[in-house]
Kinemage of the C-alpha trace (Angstrom):
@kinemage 1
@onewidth
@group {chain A} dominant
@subgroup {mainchain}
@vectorlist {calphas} color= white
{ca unk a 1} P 159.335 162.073 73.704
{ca unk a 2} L 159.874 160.625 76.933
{ca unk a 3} L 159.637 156.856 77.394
{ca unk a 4} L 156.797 156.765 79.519
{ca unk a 5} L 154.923 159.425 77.626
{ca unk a 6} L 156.031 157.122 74.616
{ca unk a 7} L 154.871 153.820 76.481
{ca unk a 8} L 151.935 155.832 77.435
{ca unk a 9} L 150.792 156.585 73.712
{ca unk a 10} L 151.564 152.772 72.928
{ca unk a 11} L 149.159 151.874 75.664
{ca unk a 12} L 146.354 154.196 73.988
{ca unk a 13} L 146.685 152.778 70.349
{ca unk a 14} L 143.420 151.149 69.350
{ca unk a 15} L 142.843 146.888 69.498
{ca unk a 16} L 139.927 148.212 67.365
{ca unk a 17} L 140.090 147.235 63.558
{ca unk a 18} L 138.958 150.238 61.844
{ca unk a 19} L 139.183 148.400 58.787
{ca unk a 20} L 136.286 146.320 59.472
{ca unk a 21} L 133.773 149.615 59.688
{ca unk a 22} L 132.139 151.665 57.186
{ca unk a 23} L 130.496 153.954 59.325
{ca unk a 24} L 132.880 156.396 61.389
{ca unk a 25} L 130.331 157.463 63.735
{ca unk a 26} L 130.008 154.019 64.725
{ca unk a 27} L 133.777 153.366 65.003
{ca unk a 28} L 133.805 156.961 67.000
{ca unk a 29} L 131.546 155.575 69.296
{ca unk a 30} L 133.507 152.297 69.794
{ca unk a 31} L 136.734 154.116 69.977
{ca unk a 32} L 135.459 156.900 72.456
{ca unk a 33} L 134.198 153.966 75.066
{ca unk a 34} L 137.399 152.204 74.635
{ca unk a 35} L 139.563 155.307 75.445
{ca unk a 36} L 137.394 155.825 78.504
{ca unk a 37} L 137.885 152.187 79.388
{ca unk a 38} L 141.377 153.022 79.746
{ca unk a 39} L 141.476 156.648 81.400
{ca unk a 40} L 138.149 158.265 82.642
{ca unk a 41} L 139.631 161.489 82.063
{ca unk a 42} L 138.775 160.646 77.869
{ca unk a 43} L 135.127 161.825 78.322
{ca unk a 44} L 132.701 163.730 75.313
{ca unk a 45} L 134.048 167.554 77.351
{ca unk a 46} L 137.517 166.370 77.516
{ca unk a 47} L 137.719 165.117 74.368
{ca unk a 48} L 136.214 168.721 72.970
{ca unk a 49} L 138.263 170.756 74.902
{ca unk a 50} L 141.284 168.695 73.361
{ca unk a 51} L 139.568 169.881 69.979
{ca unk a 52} L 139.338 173.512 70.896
{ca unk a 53} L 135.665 172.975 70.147
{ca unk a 54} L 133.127 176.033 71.760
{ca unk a 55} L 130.222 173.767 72.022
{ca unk a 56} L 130.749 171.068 74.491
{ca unk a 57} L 128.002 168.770 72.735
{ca unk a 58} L 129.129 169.163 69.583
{ca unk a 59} L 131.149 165.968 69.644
{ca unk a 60} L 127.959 164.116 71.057
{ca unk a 61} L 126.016 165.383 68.505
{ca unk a 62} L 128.454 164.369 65.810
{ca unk a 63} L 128.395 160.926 67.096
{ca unk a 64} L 124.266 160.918 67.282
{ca unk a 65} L 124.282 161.973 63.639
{ca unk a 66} L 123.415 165.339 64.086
{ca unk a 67} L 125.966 166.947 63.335
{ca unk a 68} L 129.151 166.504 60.832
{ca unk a 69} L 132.953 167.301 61.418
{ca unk a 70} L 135.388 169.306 59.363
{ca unk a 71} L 137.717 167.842 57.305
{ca unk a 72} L 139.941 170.285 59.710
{ca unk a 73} L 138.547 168.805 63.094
{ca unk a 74} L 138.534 165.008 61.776
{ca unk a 75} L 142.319 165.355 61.238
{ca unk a 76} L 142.304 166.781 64.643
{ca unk a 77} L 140.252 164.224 66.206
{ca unk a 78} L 142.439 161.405 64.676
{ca unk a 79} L 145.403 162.587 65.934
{ca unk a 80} L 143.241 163.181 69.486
{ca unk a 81} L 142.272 159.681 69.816
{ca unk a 82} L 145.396 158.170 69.251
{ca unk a 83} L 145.063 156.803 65.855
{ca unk a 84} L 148.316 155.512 63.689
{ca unk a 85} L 148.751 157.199 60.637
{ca unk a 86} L 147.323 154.659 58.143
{ca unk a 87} L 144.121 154.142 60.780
{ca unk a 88} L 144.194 158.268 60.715
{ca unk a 89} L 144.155 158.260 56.828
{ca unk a 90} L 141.248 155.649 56.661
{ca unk a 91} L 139.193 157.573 59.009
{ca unk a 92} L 139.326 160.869 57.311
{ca unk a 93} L 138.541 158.337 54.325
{ca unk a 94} L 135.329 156.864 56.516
{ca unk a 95} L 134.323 160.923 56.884
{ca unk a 96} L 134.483 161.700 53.430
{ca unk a 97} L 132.128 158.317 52.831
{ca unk a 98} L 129.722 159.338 55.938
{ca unk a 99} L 129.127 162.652 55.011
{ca unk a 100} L 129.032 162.867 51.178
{ca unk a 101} L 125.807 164.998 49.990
{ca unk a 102} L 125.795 162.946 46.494
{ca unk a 103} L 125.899 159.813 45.136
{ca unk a 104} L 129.158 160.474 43.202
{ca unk a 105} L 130.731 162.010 46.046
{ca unk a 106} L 129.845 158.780 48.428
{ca unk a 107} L 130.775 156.605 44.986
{ca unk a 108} L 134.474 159.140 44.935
{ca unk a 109} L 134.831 158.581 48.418
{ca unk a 110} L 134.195 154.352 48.819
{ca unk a 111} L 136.922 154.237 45.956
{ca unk a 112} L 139.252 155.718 48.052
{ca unk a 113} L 138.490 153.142 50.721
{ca unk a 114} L 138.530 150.064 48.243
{ca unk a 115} L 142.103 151.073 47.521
{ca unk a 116} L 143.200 149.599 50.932
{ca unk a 117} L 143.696 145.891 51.428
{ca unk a 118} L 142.808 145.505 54.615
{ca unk a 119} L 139.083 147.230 53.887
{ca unk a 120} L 138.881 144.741 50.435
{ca unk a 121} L 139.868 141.773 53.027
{ca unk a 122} L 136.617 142.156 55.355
{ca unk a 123} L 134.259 143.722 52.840
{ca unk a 124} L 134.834 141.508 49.704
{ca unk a 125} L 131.174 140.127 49.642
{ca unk a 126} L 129.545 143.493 49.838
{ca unk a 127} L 131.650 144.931 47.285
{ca unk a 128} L 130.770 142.382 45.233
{ca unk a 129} L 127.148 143.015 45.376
{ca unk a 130} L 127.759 146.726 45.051
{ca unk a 131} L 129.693 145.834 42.141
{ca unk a 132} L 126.629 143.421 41.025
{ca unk a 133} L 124.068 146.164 41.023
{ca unk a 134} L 126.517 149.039 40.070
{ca unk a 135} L 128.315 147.198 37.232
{ca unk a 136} L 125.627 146.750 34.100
{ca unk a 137} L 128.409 143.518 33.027
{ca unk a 138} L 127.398 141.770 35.833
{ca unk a 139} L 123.642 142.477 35.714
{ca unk a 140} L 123.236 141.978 32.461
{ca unk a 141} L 125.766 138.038 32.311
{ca unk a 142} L 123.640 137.301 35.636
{ca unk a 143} L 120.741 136.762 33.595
{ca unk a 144} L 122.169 136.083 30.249
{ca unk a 145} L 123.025 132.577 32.024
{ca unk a 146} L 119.368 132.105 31.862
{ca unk a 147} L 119.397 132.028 27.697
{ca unk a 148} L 119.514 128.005 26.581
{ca unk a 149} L 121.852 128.545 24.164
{ca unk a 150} L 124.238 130.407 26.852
{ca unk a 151} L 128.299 130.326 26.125
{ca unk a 152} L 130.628 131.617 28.463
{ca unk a 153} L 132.746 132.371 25.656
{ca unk a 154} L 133.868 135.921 25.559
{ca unk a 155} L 133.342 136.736 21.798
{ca unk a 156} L 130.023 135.230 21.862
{ca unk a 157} L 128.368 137.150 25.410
{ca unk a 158} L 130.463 140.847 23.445
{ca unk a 159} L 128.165 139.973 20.122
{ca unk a 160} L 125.054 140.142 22.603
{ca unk a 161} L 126.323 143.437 24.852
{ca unk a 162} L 125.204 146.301 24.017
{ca unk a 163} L 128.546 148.121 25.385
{ca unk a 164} L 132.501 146.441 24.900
{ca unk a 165} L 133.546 144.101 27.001
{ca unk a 166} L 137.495 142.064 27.309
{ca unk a 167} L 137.838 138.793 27.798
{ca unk a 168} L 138.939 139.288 30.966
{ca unk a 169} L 136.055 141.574 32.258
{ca unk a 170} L 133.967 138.786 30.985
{ca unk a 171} L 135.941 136.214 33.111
{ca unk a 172} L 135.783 138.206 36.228
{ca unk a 173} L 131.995 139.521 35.994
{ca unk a 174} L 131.664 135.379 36.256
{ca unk a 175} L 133.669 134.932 39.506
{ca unk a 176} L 132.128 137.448 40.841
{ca unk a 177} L 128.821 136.192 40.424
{ca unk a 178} L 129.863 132.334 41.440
{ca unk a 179} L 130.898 133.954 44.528
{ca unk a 180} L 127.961 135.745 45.403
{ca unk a 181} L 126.077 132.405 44.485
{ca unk a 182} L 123.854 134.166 41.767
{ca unk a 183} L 125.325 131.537 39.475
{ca unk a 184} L 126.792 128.035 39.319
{ca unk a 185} L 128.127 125.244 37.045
{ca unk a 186} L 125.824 122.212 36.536
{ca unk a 187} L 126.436 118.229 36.638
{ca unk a 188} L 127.136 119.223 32.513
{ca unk a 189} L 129.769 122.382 33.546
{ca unk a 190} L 126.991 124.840 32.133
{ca unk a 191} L 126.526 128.050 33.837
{ca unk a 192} L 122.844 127.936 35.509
{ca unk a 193} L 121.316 130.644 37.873
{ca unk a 194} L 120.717 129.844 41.576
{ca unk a 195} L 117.818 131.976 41.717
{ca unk a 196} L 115.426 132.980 39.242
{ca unk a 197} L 114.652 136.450 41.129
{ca unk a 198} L 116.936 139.022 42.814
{ca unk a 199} L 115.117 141.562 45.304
{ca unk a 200} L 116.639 144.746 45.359
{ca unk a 201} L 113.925 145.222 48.696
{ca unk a 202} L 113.255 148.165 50.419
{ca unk a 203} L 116.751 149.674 52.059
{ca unk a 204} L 116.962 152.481 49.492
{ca unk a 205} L 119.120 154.706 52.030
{ca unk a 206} L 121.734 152.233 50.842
{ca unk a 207} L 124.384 153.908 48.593
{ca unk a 208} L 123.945 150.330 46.464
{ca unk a 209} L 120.598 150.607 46.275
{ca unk a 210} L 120.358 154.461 45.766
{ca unk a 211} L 123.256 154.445 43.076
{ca unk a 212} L 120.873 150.909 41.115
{ca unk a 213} L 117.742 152.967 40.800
{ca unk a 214} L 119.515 156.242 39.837
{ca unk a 215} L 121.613 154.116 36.862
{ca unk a 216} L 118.782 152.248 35.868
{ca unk a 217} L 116.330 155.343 35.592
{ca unk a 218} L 118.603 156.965 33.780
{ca unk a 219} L 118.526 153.728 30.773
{ca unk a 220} L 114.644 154.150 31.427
{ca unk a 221} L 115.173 157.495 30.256
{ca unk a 222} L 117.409 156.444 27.363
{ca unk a 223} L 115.236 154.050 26.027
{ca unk a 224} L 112.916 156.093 24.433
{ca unk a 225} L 114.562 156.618 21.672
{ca unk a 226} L 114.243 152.547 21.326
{ca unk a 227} L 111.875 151.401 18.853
{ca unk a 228} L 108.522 151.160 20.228
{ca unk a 229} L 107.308 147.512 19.827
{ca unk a 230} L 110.631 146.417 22.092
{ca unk a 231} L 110.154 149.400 25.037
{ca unk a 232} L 106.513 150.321 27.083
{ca unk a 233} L 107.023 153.446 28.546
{ca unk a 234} L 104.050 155.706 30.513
{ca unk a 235} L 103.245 157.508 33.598
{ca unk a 236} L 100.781 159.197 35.275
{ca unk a 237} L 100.624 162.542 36.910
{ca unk a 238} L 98.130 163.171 39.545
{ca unk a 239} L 97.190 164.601 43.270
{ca unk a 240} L 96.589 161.574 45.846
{ca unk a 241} L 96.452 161.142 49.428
{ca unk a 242} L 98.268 159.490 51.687
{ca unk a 243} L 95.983 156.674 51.665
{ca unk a 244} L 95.564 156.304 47.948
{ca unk a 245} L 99.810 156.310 48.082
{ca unk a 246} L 99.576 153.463 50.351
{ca unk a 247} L 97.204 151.651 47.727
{ca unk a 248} L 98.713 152.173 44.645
{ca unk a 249} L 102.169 150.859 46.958
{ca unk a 250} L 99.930 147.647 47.605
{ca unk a 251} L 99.271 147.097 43.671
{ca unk a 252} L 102.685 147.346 42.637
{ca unk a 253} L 103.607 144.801 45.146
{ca unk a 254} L 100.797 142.386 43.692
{ca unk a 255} L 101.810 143.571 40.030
{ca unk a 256} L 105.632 142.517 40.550
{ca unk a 257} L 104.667 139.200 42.421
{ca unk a 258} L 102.321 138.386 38.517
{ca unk a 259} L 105.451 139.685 36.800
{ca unk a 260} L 107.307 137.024 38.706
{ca unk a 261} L 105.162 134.262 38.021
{ca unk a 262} L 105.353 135.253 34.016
{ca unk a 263} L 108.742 135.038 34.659
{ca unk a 264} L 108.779 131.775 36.018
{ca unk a 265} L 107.107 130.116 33.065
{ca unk a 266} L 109.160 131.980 30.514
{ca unk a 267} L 111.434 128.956 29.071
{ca unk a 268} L 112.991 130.093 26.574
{ca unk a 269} L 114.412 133.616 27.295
{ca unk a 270} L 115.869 135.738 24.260
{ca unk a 271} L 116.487 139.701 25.648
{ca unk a 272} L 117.794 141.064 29.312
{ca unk a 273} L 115.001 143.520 30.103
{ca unk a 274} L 114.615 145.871 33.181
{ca unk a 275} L 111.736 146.770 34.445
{ca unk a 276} L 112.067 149.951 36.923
{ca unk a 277} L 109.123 151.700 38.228
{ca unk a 278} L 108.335 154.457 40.644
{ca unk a 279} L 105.845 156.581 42.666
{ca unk a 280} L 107.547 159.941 44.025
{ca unk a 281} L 106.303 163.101 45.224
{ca unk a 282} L 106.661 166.368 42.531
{ca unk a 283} L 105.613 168.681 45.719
{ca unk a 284} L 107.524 168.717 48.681
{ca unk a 285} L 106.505 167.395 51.857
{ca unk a 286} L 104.576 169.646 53.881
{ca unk a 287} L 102.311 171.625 51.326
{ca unk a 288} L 99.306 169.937 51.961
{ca unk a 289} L 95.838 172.082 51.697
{ca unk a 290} L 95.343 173.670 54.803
{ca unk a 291} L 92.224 173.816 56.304
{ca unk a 292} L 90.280 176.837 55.634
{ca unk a 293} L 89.966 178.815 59.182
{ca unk a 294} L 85.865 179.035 60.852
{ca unk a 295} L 84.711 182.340 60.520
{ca unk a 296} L 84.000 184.493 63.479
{ca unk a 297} L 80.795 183.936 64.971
């Protein structure tokens, strides 16, 4: 290589930290401007024909979210748009995470990314609350704290798990709960909770969120064999409309806001319990009754 084709490549490297993204459609759009920035010939057609792509939008379309790349054409594309071998390695990573179909594939994939130091550097605090949902140590020692007779001492929180724990695992479910500011040590050096409720909320197109409720409906599941005077289970089947949906949405809200309350007064806590619930369609979308047609006059 040529010096100037070698200075040329230098000049093209990206000031962009990929490490700081999750999303490599967003970095792909970032990356894209900044090429362009540099040489107008780095347009959305260039940039496909580069890619031996038939479909000139394709590369649009993949950046809108409408469309996904190979594992084939993301190796392509990282080596298109100038990207340094580790950068390269992270964004085929960032693929892999962006396009997963399942849970355990997006799970497989974030893994992957965890392994580099540079990704663990920026993202600490939000693996630490996907580790705080995701982990049952941590959800379970989160509220533990709450017992009066809590001990942070290993052999007496492994006597009250319902699963092994080490010492160490015990240790470092505690860190990572100071530093998310779930717990803290009082004036006496006793662990005490910040907050007395933690709102999963609404953003269930989260993989943290998605991977919670999947985990703990799955223990829902597994506690009926439990004996019945420490589990409630029941459910209802039944044909609503949208606006009855929207209702029965309304009471839950209320329902968990009394549950709260409860809660609240509760001083002297003795179990962890979760309660999960959920309203879901069994028919899919789009099945509704149609209206019968007017008969011909």
């Amino acid at each position: 290589m040529s010096s100037a084709l070698r200075d040329d490549a230098i000049m093209r490297q990206t000031k962009l930290d990929i490490f700081t993204y999750t999303d490599f459609r967003a970095f792909l759009k970032d990356r894209l401007a900044e090429l362009k920035a540099l040489d107008s010939k780095y347009s959305l057609r260039y940039l496909s024909d580069r890619l031996g792509l038939s479909s000139k939008s394709h590369l649009k379309m993949v950046v809108d979210g409408a469309r996904n790349l190979s594992p084939e054409c993301a190796a392509k594309l990282a080596r298109v748009i100038c990207l340094k071998d580790d950068e390269a390695a992270f964004f085929l990573q960032m693929v892999r995470y962006g396009q997963a179909k399942s849970i355990e594939e997006k799970q497989d994939a974030l893994a992957e990314m965890r392994r580099r130091r540079r990704f663990l550097a920026v993202h600490q605090m939000e693996l630490d609350r996907f580790d705080y949902l995701n982990e049952p140590l941590t959800l379970i020692l989160r509220e533990m704290v709450a017992f009066p007779d809590f001990s942070d001492d290993p052999a007496w929180i492994a006597a009250r798990l319902p699963f092994r724990a080490a010492p160490k695992q015990v240790a470092e479910a505690l860190e990572k709960l100071e530093r998310l500011e779930m717990i803290r040590r009082d004036e006496t050096g006793k662990w005490i909770q910040t907050r007395t409720h933690q709102k999963t909320g609404d953003a269930l197109f989260s993989l943290t969120l998605k991977a919670f409720y999947e985990t703990m409906f799955q223990k829902a599941a597994q506690s009926v064999n439990a004996p019945s005077d420490v589990r409630n289970l029941g459910g209802l089947t039944m044909a609503i409309s949208r606006r009855s949906y929207d209702r029965l949405s309304e009471l839950y809200r209320r329902f968990i806001d009394d549950a709260r309350a409860i809660i609240d007064e509760d001083e002297r806590p003795e179990q962890v319990y979760q309660l999960v619930m959920g309203l879901f369609p069994l028919t899919a979308p789009g099945l509704a009754p149609v209206a019968p047609e007017k008969a011909d006059s």
